[in-house]
C-alpha positions in Angstrom: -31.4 -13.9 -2.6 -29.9 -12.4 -5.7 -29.9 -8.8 -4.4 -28.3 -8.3 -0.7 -30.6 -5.4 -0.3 -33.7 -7.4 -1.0 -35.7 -9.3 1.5 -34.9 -12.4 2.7 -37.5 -15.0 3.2 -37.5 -15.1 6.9 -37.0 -11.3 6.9 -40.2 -10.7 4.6 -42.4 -13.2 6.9 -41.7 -11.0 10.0 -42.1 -8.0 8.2 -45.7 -9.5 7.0 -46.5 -10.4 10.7 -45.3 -7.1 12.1 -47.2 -4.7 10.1 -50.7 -6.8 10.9 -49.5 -6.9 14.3 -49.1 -3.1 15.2 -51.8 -1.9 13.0 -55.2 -2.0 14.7 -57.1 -1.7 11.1 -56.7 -2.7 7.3 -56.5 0.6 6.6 -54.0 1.3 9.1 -51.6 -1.3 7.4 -51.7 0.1 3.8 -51.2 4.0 5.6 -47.8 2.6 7.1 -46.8 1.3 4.1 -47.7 4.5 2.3 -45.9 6.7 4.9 -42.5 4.2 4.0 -43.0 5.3 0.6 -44.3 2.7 -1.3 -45.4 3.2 -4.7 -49.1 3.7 -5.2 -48.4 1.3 -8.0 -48.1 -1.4 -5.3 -50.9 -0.7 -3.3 -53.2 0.2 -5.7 -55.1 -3.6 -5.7 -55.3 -4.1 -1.6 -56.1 -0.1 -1.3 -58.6 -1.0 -4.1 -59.7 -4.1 -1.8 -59.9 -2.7 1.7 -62.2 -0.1 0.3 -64.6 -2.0 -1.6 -64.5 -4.9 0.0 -62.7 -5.2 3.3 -63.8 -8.6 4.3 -62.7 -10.3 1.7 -58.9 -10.0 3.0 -57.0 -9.4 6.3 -53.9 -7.7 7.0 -51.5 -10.2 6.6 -52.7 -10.7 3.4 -52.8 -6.7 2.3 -48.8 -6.5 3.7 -47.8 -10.0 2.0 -48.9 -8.7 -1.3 -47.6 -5.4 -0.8 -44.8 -6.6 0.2 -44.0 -8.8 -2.3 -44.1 -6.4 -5.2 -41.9 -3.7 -3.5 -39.3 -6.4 -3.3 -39.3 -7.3 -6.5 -38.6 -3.8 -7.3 -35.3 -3.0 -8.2 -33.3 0.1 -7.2 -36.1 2.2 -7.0 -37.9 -0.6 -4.5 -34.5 0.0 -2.4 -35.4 3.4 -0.4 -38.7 2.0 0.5 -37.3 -1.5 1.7 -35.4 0.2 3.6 -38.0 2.7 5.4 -40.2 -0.1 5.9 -37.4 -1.7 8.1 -36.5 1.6 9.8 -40.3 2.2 11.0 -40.6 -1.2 11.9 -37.2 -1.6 14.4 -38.0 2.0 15.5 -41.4 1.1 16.5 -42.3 2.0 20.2 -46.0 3.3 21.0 -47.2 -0.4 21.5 -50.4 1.5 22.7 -51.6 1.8 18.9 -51.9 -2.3 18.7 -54.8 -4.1 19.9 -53.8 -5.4 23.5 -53.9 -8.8 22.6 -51.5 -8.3 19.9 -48.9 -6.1 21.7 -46.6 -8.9 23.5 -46.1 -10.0 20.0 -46.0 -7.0 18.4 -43.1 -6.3 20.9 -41.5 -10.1 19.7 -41.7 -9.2 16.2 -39.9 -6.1 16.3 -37.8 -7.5 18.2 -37.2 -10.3 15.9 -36.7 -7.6 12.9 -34.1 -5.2 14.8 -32.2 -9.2 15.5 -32.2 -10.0 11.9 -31.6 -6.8 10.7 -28.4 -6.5 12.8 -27.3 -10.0 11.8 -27.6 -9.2 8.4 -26.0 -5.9 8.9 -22.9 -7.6 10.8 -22.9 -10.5 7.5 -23.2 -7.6 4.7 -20.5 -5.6 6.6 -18.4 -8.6 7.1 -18.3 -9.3 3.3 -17.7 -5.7 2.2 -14.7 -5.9 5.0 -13.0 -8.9 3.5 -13.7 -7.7 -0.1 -12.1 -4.6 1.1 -9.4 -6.4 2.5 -8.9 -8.6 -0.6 -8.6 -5.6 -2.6 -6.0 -4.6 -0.2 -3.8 -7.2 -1.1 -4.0 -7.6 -4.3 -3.4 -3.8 -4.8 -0.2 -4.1 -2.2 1.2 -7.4 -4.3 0.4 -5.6 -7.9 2.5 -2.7 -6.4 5.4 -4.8 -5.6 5.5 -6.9 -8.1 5.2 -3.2 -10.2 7.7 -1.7 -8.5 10.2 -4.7 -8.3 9.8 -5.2 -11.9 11.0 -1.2 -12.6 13.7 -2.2 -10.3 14.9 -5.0 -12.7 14.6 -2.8 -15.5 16.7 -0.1 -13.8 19.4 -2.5 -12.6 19.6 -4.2 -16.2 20.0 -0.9 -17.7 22.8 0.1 -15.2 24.1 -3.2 -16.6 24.2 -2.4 -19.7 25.5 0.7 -19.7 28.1 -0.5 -17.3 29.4 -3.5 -20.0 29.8 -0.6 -22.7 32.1 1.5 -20.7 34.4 -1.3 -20.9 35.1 -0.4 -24.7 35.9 3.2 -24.0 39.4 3.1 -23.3 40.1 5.6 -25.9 37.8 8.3 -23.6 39.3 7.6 -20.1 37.9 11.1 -19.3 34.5 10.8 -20.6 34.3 7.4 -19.1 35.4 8.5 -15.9 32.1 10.9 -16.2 29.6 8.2 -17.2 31.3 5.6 -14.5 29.8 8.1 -11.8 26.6 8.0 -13.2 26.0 4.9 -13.9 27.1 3.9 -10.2 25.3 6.1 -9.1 21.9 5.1 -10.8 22.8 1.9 -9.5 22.2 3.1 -5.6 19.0 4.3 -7.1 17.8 1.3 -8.1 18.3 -0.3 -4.7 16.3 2.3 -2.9 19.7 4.4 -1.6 19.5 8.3 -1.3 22.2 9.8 -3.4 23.5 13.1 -3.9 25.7 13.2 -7.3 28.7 15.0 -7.9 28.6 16.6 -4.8 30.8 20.1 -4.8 31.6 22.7 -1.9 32.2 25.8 -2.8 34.1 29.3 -1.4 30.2 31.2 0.0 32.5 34.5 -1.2 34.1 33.3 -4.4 32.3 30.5 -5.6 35.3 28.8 -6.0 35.1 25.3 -5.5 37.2 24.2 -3.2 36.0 20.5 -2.8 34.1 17.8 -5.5 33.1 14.6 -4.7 31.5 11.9 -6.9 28.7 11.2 -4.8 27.4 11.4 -1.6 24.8 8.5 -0.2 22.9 7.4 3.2 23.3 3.6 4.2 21.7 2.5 7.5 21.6 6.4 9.1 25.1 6.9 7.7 26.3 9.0 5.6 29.1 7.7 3.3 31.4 9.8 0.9 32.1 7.8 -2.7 34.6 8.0 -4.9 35.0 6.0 -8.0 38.5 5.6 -10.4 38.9 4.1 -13.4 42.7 3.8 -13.3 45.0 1.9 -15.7 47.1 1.0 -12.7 45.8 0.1 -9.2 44.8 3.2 -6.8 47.9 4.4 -4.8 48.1 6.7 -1.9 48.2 9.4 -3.9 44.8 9.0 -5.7 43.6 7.5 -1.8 44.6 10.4 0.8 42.6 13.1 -0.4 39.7 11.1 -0.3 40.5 9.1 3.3 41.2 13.6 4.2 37.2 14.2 3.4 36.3 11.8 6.1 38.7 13.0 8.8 37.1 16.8 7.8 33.7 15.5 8.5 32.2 14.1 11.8 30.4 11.0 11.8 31.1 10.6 8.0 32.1 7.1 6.6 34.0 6.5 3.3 33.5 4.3 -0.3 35.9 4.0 -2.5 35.6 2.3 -6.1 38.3 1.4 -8.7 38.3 -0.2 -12.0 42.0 -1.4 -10.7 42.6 -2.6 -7.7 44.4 -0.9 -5.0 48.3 -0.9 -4.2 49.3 -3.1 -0.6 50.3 0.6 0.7 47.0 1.8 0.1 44.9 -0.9 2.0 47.6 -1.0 5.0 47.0 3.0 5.1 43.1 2.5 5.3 43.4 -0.4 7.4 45.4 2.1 10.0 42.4 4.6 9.8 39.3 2.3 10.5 40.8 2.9 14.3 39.0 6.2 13.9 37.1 5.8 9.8 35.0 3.5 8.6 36.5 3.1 4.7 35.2 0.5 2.7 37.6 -0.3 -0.8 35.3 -1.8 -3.5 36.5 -3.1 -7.1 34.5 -2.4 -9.8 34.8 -6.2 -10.9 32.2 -6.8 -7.4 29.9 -4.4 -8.9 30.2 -6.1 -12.2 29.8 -9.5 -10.5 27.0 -8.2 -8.3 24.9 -6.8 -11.4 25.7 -10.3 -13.4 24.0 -12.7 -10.5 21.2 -9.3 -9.7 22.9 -9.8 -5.9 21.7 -7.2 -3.2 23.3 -4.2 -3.3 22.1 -3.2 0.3 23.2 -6.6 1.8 26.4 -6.0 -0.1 27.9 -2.8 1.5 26.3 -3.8 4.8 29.1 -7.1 4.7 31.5 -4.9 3.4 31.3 -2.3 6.1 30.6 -5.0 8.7 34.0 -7.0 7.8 36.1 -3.5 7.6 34.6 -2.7 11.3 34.6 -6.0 13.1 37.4 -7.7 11.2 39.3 -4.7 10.5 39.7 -5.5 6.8 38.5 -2.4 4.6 39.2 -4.7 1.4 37.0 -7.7 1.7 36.3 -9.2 -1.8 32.8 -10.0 -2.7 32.9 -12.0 -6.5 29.9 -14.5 -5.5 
């Protein structure tokens, strides 16, 4: 069957044996099939038949031909195929069949309401999978979508990354576009970030506190700073931002340098993670992290993990 809403051979036999079956008369058969809406184009030769010449056919005969031309109607053959059905399965006054013919009028309808449900159930089953199917291909074109932008993001935060390297001539301006570009970076990997973060006087509007960025890891908010320093970090550059942390309850600490740090400044951080939990990043880890597309998630979770279990803030990360 070409067209799922047209009759099936075993369908279109019970529906021929129906009809004759609760129909007392010819004439009886052709009226049902003109109350389902059949076009008068495709009763017009048994209506013709039944009144000039009734003996010549029976009933199955006038609902087999009928039949047979509404389903090989197309759309417009649809709403009557399907009232046909409907009159048939809702069928109930048996009384209106000859006697002998009720039991089997009863069978038959029967037999349509069975095959009309198993169709139903098989149409339905298809249109669930096809659903389903479409599902999934929609849900993998979206990944594969989305986790192509991601690669374009991260090889642009790459990029942009390399050229600061050349800027040594702007430390100023390159201290500016550092915090960016790190900060696109958490972007990329799906991390919440709030950029150059500033508090400010409510009276004055004085700001009386500025922070390179503010992001959420795992539930946890962490405070970021980022240095691009000729030397390494020392406490002096460290302290104000190890300060924010002990100001702010439940708040957690990243720090970034283009330098390295100085031993006093990882002892001092070391000392704190009894009550802070400071991670010290290089900027060479994000460098090597971008070159080899690692996991930036997966990244700060180790680092965090090995300052918090293993009490070492400054675990390097190059591979």
């Amino acid at each position: 069957m070409a067209d799922e809403y047209h009759y099936p051979p075993d369908l279109l036999e019970l529906l021929v044996e129906a009809l004759a079956r609760l129909n007392k008369s010819k004439k009886g058969v052709v009226t049902f099939l003109r109350g389902a809406g059949v076009d008068e184009a495709d009763l017009a030769d048994v209506d013709e038949i039944v009144r000039t010449s009734p003996a010549s056919i029976n009933k199955f005969e006038i609902a087999r031909q009928a039949l047979v031309k509404v389903n090989a109607r197309g759309d417009s053959g649809l709403r009557p195929r399907r009232e046909v059905i409907k009159r048939v399965v809702e069928f109930e006054d048996y009384s209106s069949c000859w006697p002998e013919d009720q039991l089997k009028a009863r069978g038959l309808v029967a037999a349509v309401r069975e095959a009309v449900n198993k169709k139903d159930a098989f149409t339905r089953m298809h249109q669930e999978r096809d659903v389903e199917r479409a599902e999934v291909v929609a849900r993998q074109r979206a990944e594969q979508a989305a986790e192509a932008e991601k690669r374009a993001k991260i090889e642009s935060v790459n990029s942009r990354l390399t050229s600061l390297f050349g800027m040594d001539d702007r430390p100023h301006e390159r201290g500016k576009l550092l915090e960016s570009v790190l900060n696109d970076l958490f972007k990329a990997y799906g991390i919440h970030v709030r950029e150059d973060f500033r508090r400010k006087d409510p009276d004055s509007s004085v700001v009386l506190e500025q922070i390179d960025g503010v992001i959420e890891l795992d539930s946890a908010i962490h405070l970021v700073e980022m240095k691009w320093l000729n030397s390494p970090v020392g406490v002096g550059e460290f302290l104000p931002h190890l300060s924010r942390l002990f100001l702010r309850a439940n708040a957690h600490g990243i720090f970034i340098s283009s330098s390295g740090y100085t031993e006093p400044v990882v002892k001092e951080c070391a000392t704190a993670l009894a009550q802070k939990t400071m991670i010290l990043c290089s900027l060479q880890e994000f460098v090597m992290l971008l070159q080899r597309q690692g996991d930036l998630i997966a990244f700060l979770k180790r680092k965090s993990q090995a300052a918090i279990v293993d009490k070492n803030p400054y675990l390097q990360i190059l591979s």
